[in-house]
C-alpha positions in Angstrom: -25.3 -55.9 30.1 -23.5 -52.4 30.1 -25.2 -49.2 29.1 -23.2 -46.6 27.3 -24.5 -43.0 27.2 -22.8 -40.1 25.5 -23.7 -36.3 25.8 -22.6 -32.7 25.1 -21.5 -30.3 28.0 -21.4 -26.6 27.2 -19.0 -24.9 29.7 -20.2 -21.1 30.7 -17.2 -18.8 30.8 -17.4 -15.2 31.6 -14.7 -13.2 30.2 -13.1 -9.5 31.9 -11.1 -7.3 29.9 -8.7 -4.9 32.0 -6.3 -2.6 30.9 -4.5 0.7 32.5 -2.4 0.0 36.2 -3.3 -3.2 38.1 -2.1 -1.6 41.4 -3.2 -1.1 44.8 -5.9 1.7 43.8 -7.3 -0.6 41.2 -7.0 -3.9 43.2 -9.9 -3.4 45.4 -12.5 -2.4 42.6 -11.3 -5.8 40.7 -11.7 -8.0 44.0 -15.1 -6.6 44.7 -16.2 -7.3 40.7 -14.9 -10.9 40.8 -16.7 -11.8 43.9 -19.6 -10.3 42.3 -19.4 -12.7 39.7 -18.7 -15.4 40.8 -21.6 -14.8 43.4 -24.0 -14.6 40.9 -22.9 -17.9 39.7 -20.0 -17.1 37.0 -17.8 -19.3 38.3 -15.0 -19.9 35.2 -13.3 -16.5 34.6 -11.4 -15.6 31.5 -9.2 -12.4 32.6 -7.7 -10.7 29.4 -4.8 -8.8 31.2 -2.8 -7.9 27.3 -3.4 -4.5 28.2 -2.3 -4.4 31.5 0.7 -2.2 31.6 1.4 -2.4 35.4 1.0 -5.0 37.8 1.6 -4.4 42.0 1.3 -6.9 44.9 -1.9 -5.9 45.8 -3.7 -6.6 41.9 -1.6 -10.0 41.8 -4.2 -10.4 45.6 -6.9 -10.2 44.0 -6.0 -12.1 41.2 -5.6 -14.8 43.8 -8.3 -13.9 45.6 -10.6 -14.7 42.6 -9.0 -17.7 41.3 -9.5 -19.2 44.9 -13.0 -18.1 45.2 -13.9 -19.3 41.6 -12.2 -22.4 42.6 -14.0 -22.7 45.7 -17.2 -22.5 43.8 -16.6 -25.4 41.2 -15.1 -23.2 38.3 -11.7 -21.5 38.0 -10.1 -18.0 36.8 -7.1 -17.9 33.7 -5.4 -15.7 32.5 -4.5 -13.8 29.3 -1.0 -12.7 29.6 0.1 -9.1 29.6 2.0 -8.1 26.3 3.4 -5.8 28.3 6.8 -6.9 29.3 7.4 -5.1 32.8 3.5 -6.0 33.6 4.5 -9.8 32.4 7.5 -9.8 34.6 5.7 -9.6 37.4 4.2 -13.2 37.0 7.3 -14.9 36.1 9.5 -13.2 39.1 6.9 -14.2 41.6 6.3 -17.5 39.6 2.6 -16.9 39.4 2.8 -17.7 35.9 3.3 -21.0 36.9 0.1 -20.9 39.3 -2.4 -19.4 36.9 -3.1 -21.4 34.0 -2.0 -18.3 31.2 -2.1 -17.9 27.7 -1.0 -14.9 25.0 -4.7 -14.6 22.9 -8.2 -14.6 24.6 -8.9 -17.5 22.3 -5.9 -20.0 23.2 -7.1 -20.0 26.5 -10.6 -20.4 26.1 -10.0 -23.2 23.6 -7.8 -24.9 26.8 -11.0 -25.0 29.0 
């Protein structure tokens, strides 16, 4: 005879608001605050970049970074696109909109988790 169980899971999602310059002087300060996190067991990461304005190499790193180490712990790290069209532009020139998983509100991609 089969047994059939059902249950409720609640998924724990930390969200990060940045705005300003996502560049090279920033980068490090974000890297160091997602491994933080996800250290101390926030592994699914909501990033609400619509008020990024600028976005370098060295912030779309440690974007990377933390989407590999969320990854690595069980959870993953999404994105709220920039409104920001230059800051936007980045992502879709290097295609990285296509390797985050990225939505325009805070609540469209929480509602995708």
């Amino acid at each position: 005879m089969m047994e059939m169980r059902t249950g409720t899971h609640e998924i724990a999602i930390e969200t990060v608001e940045l705005s300003g310059r996502l560049d090279a002087l920033e980068a490090t300060g974000l890297r160091d605050l997602l491994t933080a996190r996800i250290d101390a067991g926030s592994t699914n990461l909501a990033l609400d970049l619509s008020n990024v304005s600028f976005v370098d190499s060295a912030g779309l790193a440690a974007l990377v970074k933390g989407m590999k180490g969320a990854r690595s712990a069980g959870g993953d790290l999404r994105i709220v696109s920039p409104t920001n069209a230059d800051a936007m532009r980045v992502f879709e020139l290097t295609q990285f909109d296509k390797v985050f998983q990225m939505a325009p509100t805070l609540d469209e991609l929480l509602s995708q988790w």
